[in-house]
PDBQT receptor file of N, H, CA, C and O in Angstrom, charges set to zero:
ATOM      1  N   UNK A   1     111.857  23.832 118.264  1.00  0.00    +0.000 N 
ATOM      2  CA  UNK A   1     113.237  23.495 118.548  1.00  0.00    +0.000 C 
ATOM      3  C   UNK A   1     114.100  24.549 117.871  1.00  0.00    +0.000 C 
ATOM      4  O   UNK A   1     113.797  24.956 116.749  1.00  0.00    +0.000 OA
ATOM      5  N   UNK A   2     115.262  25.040 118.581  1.00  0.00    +0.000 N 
ATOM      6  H   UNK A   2     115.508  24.709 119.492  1.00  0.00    +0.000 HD
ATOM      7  CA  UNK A   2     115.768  26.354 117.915  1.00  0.00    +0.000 C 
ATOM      8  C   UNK A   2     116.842  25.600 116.779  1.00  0.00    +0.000 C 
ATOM      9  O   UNK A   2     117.037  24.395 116.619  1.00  0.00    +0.000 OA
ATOM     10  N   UNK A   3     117.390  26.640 116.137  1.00  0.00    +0.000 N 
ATOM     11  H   UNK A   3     117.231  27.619 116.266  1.00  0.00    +0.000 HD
ATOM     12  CA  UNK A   3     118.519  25.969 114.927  1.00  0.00    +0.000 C 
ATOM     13  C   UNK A   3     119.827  25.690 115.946  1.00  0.00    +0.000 C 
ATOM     14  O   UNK A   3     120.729  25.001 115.471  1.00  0.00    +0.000 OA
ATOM     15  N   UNK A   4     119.928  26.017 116.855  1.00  0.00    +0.000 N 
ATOM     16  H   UNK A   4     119.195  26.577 117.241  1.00  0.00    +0.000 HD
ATOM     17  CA  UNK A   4     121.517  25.377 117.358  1.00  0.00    +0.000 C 
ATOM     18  C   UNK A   4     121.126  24.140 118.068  1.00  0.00    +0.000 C 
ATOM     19  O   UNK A   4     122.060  23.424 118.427  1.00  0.00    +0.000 OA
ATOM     20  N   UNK A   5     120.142  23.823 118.288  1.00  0.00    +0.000 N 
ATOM     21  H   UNK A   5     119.383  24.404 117.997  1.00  0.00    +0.000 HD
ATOM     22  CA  UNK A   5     119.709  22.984 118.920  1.00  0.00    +0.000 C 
ATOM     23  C   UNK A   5     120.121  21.603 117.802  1.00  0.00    +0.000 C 
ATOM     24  O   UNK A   5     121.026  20.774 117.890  1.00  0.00    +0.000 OA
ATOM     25  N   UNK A   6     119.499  21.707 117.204  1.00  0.00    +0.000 N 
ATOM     26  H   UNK A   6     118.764  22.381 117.133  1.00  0.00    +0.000 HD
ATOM     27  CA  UNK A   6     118.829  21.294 115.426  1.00  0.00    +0.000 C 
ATOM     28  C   UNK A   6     120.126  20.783 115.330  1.00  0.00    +0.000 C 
ATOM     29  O   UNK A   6     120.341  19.620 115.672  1.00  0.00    +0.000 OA
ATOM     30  N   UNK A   7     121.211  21.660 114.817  1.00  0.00    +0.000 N 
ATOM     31  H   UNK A   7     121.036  22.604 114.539  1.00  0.00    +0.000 HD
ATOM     32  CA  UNK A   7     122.316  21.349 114.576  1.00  0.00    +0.000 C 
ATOM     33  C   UNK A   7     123.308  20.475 115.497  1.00  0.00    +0.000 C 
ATOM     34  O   UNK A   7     124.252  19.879 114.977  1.00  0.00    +0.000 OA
ATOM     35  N   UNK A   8     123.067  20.418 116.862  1.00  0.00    +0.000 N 
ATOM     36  H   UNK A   8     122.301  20.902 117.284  1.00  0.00    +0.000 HD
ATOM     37  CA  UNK A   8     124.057  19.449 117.840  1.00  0.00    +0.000 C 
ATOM     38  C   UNK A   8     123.551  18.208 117.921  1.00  0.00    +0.000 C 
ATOM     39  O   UNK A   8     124.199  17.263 118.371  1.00  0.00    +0.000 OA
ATOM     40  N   UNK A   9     121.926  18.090 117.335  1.00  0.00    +0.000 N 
ATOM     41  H   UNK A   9     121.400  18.857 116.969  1.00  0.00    +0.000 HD
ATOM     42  CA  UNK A   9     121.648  16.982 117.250  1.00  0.00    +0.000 C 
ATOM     43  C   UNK A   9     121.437  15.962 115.976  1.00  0.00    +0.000 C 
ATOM     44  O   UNK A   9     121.064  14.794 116.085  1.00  0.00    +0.000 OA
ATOM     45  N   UNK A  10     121.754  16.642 114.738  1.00  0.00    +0.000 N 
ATOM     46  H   UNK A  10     122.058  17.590 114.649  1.00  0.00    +0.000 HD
ATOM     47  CA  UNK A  10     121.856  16.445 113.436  1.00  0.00    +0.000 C 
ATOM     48  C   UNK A  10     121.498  15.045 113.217  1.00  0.00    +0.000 C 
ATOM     49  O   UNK A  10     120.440  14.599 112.775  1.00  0.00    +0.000 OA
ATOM     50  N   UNK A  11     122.655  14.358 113.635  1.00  0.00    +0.000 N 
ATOM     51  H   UNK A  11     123.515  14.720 113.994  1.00  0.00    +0.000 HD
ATOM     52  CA  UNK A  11     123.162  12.983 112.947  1.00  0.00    +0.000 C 
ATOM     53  C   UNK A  11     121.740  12.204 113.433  1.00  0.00    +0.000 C 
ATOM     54  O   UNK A  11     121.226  11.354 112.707  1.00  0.00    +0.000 OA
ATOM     55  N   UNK A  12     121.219  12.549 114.611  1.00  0.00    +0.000 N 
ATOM     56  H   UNK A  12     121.637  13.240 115.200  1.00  0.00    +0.000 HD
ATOM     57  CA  UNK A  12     119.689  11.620 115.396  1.00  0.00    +0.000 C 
ATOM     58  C   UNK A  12     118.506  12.326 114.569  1.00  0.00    +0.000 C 
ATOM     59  O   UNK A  12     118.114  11.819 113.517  1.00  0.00    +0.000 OA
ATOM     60  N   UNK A  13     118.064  13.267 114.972  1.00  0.00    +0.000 N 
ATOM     61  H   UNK A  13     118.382  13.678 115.826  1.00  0.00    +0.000 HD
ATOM     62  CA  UNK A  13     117.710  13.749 113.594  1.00  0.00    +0.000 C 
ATOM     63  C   UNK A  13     117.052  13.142 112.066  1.00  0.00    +0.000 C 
ATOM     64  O   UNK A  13     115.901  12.940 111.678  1.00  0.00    +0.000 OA
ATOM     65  N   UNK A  14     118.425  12.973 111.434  1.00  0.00    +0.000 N 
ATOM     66  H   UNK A  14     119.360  13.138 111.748  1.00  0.00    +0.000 HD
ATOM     67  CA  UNK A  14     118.267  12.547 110.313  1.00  0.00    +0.000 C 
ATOM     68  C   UNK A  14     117.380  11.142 109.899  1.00  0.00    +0.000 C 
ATOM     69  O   UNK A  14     116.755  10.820 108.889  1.00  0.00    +0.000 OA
ATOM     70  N   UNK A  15     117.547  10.737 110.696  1.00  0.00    +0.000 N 
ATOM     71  H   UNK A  15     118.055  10.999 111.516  1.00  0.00    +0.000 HD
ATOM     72  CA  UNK A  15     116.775   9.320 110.794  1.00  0.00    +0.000 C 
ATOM     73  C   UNK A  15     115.388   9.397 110.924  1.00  0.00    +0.000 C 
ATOM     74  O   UNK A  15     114.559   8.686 110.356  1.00  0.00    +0.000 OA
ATOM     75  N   UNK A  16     115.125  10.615 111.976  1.00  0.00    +0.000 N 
ATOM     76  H   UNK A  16     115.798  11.193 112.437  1.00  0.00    +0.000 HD
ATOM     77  CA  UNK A  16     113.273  10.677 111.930  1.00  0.00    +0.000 C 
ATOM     78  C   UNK A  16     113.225  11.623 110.631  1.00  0.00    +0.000 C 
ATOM     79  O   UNK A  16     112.518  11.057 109.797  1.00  0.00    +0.000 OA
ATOM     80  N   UNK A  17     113.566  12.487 110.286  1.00  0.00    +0.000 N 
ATOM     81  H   UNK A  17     114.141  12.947 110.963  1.00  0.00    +0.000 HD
ATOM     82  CA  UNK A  17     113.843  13.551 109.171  1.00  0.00    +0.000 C 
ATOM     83  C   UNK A  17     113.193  12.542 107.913  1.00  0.00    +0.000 C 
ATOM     84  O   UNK A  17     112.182  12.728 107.236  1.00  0.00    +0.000 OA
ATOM     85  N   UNK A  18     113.957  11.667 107.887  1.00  0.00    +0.000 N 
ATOM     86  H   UNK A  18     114.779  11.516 108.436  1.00  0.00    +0.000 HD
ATOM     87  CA  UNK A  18     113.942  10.519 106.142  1.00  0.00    +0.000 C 
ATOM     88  C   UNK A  18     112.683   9.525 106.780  1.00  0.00    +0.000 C 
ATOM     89  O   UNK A  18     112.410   8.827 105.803  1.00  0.00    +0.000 OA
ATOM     90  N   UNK A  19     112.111   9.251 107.484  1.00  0.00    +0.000 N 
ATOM     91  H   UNK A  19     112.333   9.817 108.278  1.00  0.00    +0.000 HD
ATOM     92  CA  UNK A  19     110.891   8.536 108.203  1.00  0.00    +0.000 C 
ATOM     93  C   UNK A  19     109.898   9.107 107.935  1.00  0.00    +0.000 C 
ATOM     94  O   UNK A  19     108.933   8.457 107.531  1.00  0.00    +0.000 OA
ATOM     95  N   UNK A  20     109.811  10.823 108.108  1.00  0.00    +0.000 N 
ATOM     96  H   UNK A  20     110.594  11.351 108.436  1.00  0.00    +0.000 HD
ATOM     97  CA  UNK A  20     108.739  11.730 107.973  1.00  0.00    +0.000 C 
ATOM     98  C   UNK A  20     108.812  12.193 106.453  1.00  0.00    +0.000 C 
ATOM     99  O   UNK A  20     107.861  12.006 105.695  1.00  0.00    +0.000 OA
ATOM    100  N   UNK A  21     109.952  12.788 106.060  1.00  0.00    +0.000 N 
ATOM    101  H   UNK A  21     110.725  12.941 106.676  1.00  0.00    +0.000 HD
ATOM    102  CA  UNK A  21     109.917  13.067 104.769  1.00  0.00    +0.000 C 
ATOM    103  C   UNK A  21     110.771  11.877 103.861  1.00  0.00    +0.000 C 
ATOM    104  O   UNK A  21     111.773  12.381 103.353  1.00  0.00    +0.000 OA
ATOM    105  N   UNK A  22     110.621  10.525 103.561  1.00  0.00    +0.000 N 
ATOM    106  H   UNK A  22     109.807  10.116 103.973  1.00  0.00    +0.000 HD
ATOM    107  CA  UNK A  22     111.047   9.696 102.493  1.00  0.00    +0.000 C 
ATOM    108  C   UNK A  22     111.964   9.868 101.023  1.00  0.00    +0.000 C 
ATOM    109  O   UNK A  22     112.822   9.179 100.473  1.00  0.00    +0.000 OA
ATOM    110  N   UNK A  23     111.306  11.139 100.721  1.00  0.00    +0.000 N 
ATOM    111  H   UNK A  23     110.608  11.699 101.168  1.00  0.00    +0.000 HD
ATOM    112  CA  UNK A  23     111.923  11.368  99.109  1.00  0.00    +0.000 C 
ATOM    113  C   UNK A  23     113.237  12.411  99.897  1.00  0.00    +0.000 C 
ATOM    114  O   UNK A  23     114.171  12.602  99.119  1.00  0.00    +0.000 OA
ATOM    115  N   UNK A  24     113.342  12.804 100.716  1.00  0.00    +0.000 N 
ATOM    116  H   UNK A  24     112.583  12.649 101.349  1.00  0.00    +0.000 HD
ATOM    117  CA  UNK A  24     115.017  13.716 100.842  1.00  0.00    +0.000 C 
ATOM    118  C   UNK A  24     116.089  12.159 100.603  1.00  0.00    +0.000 C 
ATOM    119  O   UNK A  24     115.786  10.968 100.526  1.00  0.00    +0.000 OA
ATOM    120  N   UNK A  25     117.036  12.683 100.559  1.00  0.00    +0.000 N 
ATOM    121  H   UNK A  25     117.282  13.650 100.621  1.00  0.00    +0.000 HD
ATOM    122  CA  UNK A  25     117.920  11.972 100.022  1.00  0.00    +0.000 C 
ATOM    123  C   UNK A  25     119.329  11.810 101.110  1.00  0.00    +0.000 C 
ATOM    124  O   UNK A  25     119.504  12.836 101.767  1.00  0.00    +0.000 OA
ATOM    125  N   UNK A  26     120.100  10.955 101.323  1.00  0.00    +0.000 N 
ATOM    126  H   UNK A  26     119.957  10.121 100.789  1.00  0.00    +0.000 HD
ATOM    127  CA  UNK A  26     120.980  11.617 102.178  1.00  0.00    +0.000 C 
ATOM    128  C   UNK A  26     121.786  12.593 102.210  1.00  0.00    +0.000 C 
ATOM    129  O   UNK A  26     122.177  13.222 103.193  1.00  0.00    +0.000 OA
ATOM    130  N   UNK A  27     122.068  12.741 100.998  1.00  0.00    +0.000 N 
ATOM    131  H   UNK A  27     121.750  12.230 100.199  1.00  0.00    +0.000 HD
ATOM    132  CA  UNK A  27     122.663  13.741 100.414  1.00  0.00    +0.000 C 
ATOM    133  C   UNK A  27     122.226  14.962 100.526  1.00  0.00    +0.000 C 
ATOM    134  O   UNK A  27     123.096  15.830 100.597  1.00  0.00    +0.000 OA
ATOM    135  N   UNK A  28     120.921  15.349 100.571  1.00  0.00    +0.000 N 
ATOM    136  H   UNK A  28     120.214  14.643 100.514  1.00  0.00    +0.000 HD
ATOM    137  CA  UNK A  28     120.345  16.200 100.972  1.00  0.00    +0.000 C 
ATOM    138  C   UNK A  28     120.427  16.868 102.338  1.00  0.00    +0.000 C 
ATOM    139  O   UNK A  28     120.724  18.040 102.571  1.00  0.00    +0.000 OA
ATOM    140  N   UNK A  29     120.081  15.815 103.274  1.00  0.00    +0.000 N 
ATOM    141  H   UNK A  29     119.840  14.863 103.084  1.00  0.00    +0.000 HD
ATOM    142  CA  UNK A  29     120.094  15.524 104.492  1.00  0.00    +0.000 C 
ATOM    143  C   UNK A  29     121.604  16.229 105.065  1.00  0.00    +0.000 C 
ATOM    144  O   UNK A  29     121.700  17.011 106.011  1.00  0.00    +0.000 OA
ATOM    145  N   UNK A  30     122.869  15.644 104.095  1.00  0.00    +0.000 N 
ATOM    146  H   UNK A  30     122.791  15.009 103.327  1.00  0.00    +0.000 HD
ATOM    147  CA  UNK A  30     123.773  16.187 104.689  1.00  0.00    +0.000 C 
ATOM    148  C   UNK A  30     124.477  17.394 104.530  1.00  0.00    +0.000 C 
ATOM    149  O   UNK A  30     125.498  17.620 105.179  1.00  0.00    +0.000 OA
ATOM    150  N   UNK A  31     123.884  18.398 103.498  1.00  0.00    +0.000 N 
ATOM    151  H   UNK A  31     123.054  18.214 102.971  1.00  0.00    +0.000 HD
ATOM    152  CA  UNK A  31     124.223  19.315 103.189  1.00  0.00    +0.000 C 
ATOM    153  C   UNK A  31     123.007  20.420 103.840  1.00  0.00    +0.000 C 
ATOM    154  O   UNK A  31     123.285  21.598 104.059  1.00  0.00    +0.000 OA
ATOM    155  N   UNK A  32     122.013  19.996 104.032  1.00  0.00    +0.000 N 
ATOM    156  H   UNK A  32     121.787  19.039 103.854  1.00  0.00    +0.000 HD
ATOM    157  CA  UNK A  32     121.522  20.915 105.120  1.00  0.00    +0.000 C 
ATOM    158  C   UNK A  32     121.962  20.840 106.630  1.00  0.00    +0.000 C 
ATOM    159  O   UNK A  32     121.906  21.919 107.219  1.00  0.00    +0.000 OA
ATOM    160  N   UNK A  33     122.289  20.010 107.186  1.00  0.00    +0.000 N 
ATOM    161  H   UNK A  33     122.334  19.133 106.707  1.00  0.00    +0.000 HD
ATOM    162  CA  UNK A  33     123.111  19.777 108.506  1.00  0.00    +0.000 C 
ATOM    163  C   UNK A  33     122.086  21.535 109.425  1.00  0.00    +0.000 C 
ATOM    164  O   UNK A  33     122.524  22.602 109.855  1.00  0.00    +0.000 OA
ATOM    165  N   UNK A  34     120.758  20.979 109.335  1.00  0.00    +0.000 N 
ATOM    166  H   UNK A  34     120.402  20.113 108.986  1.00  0.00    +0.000 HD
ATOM    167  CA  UNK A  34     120.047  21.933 110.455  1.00  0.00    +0.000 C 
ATOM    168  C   UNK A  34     119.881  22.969 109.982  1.00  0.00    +0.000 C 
ATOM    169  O   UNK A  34     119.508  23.926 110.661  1.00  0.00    +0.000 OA
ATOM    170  N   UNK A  35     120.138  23.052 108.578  1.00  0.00    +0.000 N 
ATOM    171  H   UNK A  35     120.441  22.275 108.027  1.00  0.00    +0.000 HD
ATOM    172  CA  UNK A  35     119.385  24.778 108.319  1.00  0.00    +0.000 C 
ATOM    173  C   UNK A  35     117.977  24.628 107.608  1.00  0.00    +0.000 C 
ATOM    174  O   UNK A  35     117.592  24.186 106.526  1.00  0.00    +0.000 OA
ATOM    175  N   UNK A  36     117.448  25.145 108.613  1.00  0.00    +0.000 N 
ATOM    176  H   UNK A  36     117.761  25.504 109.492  1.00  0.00    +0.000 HD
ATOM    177  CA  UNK A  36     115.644  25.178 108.145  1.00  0.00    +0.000 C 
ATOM    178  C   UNK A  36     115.530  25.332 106.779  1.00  0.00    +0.000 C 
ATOM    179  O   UNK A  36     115.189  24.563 105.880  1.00  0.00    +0.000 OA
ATOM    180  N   UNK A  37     115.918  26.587 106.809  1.00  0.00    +0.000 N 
ATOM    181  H   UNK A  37     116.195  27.212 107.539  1.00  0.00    +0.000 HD
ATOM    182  CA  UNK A  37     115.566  27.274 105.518  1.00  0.00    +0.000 C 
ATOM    183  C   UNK A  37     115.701  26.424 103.759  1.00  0.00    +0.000 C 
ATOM    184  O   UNK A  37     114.960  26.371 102.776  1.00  0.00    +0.000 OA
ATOM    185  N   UNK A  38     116.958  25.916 104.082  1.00  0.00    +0.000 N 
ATOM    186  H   UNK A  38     117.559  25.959 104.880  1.00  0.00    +0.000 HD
ATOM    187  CA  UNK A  38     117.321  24.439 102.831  1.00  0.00    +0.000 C 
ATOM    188  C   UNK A  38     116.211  23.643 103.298  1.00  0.00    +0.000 C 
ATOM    189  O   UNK A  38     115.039  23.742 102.936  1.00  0.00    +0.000 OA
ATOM    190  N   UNK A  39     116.747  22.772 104.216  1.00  0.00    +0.000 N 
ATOM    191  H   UNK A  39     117.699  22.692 104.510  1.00  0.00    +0.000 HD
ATOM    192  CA  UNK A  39     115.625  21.697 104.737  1.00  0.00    +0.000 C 
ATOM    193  C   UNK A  39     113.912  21.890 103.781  1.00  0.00    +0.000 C 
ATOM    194  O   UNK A  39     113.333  21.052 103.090  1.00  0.00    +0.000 OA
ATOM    195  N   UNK A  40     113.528  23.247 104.104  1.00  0.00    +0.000 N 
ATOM    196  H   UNK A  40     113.998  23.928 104.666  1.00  0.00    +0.000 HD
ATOM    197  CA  UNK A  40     112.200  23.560 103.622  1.00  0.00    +0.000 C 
ATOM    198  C   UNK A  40     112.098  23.556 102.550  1.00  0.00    +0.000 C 
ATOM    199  O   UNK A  40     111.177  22.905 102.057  1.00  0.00    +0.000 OA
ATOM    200  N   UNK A  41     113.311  24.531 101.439  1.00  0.00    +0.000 N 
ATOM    201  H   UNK A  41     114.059  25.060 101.840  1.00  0.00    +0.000 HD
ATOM    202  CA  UNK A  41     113.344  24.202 100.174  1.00  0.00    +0.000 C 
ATOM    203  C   UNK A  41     113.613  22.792  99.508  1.00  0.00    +0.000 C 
ATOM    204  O   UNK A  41     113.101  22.610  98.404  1.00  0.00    +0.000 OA
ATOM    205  N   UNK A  42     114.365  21.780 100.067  1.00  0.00    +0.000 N 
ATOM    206  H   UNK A  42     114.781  21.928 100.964  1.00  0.00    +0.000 HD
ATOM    207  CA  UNK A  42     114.408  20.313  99.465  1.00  0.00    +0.000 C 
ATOM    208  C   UNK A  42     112.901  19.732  99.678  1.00  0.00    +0.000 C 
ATOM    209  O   UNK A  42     112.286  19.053  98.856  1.00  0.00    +0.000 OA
ATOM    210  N   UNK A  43     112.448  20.139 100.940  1.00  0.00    +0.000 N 
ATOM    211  H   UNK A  43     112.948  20.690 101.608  1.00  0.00    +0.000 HD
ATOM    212  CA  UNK A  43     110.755  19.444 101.062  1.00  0.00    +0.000 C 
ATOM    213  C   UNK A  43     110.035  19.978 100.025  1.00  0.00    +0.000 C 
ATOM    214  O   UNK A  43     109.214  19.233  99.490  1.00  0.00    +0.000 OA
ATOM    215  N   UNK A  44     110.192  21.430  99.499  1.00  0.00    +0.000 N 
ATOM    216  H   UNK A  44     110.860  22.035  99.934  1.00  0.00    +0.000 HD
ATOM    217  CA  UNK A  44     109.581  21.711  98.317  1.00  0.00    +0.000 C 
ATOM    218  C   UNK A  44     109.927  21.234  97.296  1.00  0.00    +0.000 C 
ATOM    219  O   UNK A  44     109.213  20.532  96.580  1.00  0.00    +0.000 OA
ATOM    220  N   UNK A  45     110.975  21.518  97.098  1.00  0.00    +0.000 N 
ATOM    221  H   UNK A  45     111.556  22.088  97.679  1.00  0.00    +0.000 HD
ATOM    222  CA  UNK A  45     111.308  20.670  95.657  1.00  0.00    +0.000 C 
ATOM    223  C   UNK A  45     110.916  19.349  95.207  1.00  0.00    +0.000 C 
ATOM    224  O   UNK A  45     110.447  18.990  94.126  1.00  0.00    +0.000 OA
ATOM    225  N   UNK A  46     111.325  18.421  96.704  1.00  0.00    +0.000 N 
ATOM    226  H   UNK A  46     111.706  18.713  97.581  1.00  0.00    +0.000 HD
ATOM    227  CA  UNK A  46     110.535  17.224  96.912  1.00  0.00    +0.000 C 
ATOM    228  C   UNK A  46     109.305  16.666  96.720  1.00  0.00    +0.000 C 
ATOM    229  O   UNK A  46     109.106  15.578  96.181  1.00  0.00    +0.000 OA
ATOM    230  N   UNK A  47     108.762  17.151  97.009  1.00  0.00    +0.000 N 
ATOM    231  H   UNK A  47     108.924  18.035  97.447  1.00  0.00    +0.000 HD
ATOM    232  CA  UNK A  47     107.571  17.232  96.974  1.00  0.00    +0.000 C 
ATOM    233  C   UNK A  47     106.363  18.028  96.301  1.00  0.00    +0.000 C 
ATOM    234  O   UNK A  47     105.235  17.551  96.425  1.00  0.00    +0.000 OA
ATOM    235  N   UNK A  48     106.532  19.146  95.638  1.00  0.00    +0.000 N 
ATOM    236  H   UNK A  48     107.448  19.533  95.538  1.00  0.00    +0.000 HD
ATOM    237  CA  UNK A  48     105.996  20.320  94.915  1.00  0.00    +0.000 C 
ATOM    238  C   UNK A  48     104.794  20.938  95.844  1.00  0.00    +0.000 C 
ATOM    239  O   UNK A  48     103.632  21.151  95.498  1.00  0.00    +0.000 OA
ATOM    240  N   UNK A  49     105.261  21.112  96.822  1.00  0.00    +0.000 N 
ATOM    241  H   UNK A  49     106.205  20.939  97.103  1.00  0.00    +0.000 HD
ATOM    242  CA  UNK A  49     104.270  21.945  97.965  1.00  0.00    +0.000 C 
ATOM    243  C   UNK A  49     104.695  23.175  97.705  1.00  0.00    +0.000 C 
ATOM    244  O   UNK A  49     105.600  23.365  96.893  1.00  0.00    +0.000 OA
ATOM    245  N   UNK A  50     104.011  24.303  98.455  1.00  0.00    +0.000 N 
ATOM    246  H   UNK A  50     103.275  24.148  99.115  1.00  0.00    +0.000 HD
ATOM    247  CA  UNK A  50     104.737  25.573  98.294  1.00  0.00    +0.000 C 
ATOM    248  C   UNK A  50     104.990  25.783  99.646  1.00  0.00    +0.000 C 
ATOM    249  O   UNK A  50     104.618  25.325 100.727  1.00  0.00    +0.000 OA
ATOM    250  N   UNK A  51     106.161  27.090  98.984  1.00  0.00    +0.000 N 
ATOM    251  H   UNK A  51     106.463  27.461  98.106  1.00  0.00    +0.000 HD
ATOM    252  CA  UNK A  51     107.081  27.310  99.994  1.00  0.00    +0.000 C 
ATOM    253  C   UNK A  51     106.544  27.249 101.635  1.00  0.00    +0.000 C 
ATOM    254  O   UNK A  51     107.123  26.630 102.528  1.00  0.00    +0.000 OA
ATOM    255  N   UNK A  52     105.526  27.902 101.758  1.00  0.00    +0.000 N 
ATOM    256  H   UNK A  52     105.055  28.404 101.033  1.00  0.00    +0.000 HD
ATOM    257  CA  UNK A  52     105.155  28.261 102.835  1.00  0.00    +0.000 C 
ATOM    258  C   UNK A  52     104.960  26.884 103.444  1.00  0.00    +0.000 C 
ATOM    259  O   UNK A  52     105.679  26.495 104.365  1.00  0.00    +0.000 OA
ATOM    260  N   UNK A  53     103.820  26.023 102.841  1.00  0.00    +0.000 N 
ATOM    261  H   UNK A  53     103.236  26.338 102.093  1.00  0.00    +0.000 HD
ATOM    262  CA  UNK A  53     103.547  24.604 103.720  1.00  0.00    +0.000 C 
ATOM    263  C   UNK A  53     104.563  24.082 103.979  1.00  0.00    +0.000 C 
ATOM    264  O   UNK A  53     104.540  23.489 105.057  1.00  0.00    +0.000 OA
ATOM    265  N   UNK A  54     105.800  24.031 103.250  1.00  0.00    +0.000 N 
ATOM    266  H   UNK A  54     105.818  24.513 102.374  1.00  0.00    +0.000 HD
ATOM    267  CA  UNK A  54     106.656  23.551 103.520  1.00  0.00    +0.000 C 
ATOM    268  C   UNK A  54     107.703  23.835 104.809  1.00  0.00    +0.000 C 
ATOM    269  O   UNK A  54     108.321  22.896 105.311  1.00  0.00    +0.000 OA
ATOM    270  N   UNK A  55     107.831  25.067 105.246  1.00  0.00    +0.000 N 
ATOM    271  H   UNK A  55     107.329  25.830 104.839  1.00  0.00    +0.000 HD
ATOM    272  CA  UNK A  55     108.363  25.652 106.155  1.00  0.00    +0.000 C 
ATOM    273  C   UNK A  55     107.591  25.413 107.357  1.00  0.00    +0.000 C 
ATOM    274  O   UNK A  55     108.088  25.074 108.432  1.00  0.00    +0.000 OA
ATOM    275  N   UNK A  56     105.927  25.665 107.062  1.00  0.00    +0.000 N 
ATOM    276  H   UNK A  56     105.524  25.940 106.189  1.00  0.00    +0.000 HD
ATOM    277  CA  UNK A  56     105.430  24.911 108.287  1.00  0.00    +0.000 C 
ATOM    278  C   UNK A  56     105.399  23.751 108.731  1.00  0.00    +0.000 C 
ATOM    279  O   UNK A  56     105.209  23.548 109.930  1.00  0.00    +0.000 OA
ATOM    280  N   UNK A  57     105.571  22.814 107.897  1.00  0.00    +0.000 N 
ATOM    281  H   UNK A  57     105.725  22.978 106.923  1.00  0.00    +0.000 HD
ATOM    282  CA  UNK A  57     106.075  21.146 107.944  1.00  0.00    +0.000 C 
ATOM    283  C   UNK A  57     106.923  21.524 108.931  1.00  0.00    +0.000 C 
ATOM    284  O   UNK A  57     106.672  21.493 110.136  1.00  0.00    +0.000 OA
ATOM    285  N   UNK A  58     108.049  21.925 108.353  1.00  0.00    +0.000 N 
ATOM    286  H   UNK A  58     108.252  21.950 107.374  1.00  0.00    +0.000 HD
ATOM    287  CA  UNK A  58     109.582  21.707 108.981  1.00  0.00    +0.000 C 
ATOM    288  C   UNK A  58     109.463  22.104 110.857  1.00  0.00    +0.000 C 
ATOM    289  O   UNK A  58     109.998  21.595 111.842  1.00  0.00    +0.000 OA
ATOM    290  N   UNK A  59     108.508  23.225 110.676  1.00  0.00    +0.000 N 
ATOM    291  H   UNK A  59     108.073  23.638 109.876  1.00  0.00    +0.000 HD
ATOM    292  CA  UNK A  59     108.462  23.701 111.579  1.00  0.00    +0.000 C 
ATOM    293  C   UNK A  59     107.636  23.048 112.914  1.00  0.00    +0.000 C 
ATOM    294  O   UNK A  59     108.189  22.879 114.001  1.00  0.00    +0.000 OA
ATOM    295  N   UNK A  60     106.279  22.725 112.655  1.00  0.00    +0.000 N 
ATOM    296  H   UNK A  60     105.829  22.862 111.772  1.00  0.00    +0.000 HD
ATOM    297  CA  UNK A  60     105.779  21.261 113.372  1.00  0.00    +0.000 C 
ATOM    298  C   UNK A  60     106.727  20.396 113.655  1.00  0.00    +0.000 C 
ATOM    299  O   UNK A  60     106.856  20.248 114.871  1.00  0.00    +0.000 OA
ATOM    300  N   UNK A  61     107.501  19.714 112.958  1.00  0.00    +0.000 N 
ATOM    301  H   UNK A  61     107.397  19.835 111.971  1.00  0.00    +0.000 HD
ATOM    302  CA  UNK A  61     108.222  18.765 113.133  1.00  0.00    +0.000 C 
ATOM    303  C   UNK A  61     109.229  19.044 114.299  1.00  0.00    +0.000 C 
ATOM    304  O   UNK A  61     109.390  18.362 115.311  1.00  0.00    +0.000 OA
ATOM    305  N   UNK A  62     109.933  20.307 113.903  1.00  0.00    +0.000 N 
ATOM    306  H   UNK A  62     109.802  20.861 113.081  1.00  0.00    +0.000 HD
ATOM    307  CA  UNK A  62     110.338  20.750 115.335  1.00  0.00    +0.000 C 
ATOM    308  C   UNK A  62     110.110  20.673 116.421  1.00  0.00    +0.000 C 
ATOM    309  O   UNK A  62     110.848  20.311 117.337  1.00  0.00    +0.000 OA
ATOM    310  N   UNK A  63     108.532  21.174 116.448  1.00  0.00    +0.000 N 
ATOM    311  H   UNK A  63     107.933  21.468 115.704  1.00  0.00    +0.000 HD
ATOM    312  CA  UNK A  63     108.001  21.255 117.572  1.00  0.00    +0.000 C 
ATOM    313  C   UNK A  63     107.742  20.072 118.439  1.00  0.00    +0.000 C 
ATOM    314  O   UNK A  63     107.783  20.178 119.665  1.00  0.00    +0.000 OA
ATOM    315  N   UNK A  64     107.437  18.782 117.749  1.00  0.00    +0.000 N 
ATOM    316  H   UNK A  64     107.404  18.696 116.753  1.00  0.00    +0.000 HD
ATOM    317  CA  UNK A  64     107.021  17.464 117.856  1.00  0.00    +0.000 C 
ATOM    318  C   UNK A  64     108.237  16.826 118.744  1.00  0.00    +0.000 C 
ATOM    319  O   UNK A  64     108.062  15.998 119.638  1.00  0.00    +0.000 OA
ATOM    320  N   UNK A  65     109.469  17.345 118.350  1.00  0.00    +0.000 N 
ATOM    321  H   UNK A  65     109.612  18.018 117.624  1.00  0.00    +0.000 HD
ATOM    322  CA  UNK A  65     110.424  16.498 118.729  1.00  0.00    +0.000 C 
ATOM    323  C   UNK A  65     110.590  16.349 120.153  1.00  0.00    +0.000 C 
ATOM    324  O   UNK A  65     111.448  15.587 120.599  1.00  0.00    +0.000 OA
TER     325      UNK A  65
């Protein structure tokens, strides 16, 4: 799924977003508003994966949608 995509659909989104990943926060959630790149770093932080798995998470998930 591309990032403008990502972004017009945000608010729907967020709901499978916190389903799949639990520990983001909304707050989180709303300050990334579709940018991968955050998104991936809160899943890391979140979680203590590294960077990379984490970006591929994000990135599957995309794809899934």
């Amino acid at each position: 799924m591309n990032e403008d995509r990502i972004k017009g659909q945000w608010k729907q989104l967020a709901g499978k977003l916190k389903a799949q990943w639990g520990k983001l926060t909304d707050d989180d959630l709303k300050v990334a508003e579709g940018n991968q790149e955050y998104l991936a770093g809160k899943i890391q932080e979140r979680y203590g994966i590294a960077r990379e798995e984490a970006k591929k998470q994000v990135e599957e998930f995309g794809r899934h949608l």
